[in-house]
C-alpha positions in Angstrom: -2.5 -23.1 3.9 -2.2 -19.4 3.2 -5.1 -17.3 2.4 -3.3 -14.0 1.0 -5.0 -11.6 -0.5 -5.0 -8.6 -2.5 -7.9 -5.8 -1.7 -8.3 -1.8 -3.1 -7.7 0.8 -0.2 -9.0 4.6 -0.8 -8.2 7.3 1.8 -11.5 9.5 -0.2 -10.9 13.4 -0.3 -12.4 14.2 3.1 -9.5 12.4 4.9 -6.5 13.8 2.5 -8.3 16.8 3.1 -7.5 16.7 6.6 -4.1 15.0 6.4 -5.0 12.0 7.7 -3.5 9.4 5.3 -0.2 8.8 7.3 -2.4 7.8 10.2 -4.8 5.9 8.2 -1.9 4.2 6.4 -0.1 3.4 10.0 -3.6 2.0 10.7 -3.8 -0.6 7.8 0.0 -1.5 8.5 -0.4 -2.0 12.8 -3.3 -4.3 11.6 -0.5 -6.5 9.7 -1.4 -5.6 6.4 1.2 -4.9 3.9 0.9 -1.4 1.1 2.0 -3.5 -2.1 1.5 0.3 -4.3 0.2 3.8 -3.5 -0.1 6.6 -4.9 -1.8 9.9 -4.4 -4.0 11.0 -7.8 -6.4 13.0 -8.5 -9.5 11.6 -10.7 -12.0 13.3 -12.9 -16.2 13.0 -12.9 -15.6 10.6 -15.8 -13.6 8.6 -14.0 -15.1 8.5 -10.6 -18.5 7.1 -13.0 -16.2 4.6 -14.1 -15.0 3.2 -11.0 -18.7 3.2 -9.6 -20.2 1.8 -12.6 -21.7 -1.2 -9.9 -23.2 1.7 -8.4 -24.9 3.5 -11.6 -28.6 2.8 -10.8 -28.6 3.9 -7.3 -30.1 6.7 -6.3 -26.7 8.1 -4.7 -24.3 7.5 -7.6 -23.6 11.1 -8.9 -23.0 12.5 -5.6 -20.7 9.4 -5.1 -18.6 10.5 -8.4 -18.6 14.2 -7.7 -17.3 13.5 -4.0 -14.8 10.8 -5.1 -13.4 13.3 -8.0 -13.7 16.7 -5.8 -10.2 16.2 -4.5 -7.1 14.5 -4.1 -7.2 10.7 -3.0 -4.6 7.8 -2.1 -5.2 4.7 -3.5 -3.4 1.6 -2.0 -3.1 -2.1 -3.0 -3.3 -3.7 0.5 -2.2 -7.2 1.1 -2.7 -10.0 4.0 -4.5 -13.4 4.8 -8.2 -12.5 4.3 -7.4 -9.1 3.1 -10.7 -8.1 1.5 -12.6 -9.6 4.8 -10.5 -7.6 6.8 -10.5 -4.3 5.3 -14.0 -4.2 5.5 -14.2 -5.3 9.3 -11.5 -2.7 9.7 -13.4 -0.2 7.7 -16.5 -0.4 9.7 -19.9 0.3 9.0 -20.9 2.4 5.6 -22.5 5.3 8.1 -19.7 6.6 10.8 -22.6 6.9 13.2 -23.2 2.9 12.9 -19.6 2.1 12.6 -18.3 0.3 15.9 -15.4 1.6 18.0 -11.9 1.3 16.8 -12.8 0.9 13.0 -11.5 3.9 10.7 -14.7 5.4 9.9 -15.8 5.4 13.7 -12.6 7.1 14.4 -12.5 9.1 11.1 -15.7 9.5 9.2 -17.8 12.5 9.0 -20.9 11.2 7.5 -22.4 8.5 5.0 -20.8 10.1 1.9 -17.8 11.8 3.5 -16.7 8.4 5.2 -13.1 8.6 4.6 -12.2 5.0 3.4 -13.5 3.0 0.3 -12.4 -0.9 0.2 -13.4 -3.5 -2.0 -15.9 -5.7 -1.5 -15.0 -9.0 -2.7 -11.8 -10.8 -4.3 -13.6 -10.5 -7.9 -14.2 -7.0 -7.4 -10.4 -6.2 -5.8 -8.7 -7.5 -8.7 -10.8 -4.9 -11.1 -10.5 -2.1 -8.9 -6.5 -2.7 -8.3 -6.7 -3.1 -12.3 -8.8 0.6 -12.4 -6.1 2.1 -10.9 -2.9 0.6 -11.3 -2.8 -1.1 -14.7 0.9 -2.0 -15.1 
């Protein structure tokens, strides 16, 4: 019985910033997953508060939508058994510093906000973010 999923991959601005979304991209693809759609956009404030609407009443929402907006991003439909599950295993720990070895923000991330990778959280919340940004 297969277990395929769909999950929402962003490379955020620090990583495009440093040209890192081939490697990232190789990354998601050595660890079997497939790229469905990509594409590399550019989002405003407005929108960045749209995506993080979950987020609104926490205390680090508008620096979340000003650093999500400040440059460009590649956003990704990933797919694979377990996807969301294992994006965020592969994502690693919110805070590089507490990320373990061989997960992208270990490897990548500069700090808590400028972490390099966003993935979805759950199947219910993957379907509207791959909606957000790639409504067909």
């Amino acid at each position: 019985m297969s277990n395929l999923e769909q999950t929402l991959s962003i490379i955020k601005p620090d990583a495009v910033e440093r040209n890192l979304d081939a490697e990232i991209k190789e990354f998601f693809k050595n660890k079997g997953f497939l790229i469905l759609k990509e594409k590399k956009i550019q989002i405003d404030k407005s929108e960045a508060e749209k995506f993080y609407k979950v987020h609104e009443t926490k205390p680090f929402y508008n620096d979340l939508c000003n650093y999500l907006s400040s440059g460009p991003i590649v956003v990704m439909v990933l797919q694979k058994e377990n996807a969301v599950k294992v994006n965020r295993e592969l994502m690693g720990a919110t805070n590089p510093k507490d990320a373990e070895e061989g997960t992208i923000r270990k490897k990548y991330g500069i700090s808590i906000d400028k972490n390099s990778v966003h993935g979805s959280d759950s199947i219910d919340n993957a379907k509207m973010e791959i909606d957000f940004f790639f409504k067909d």
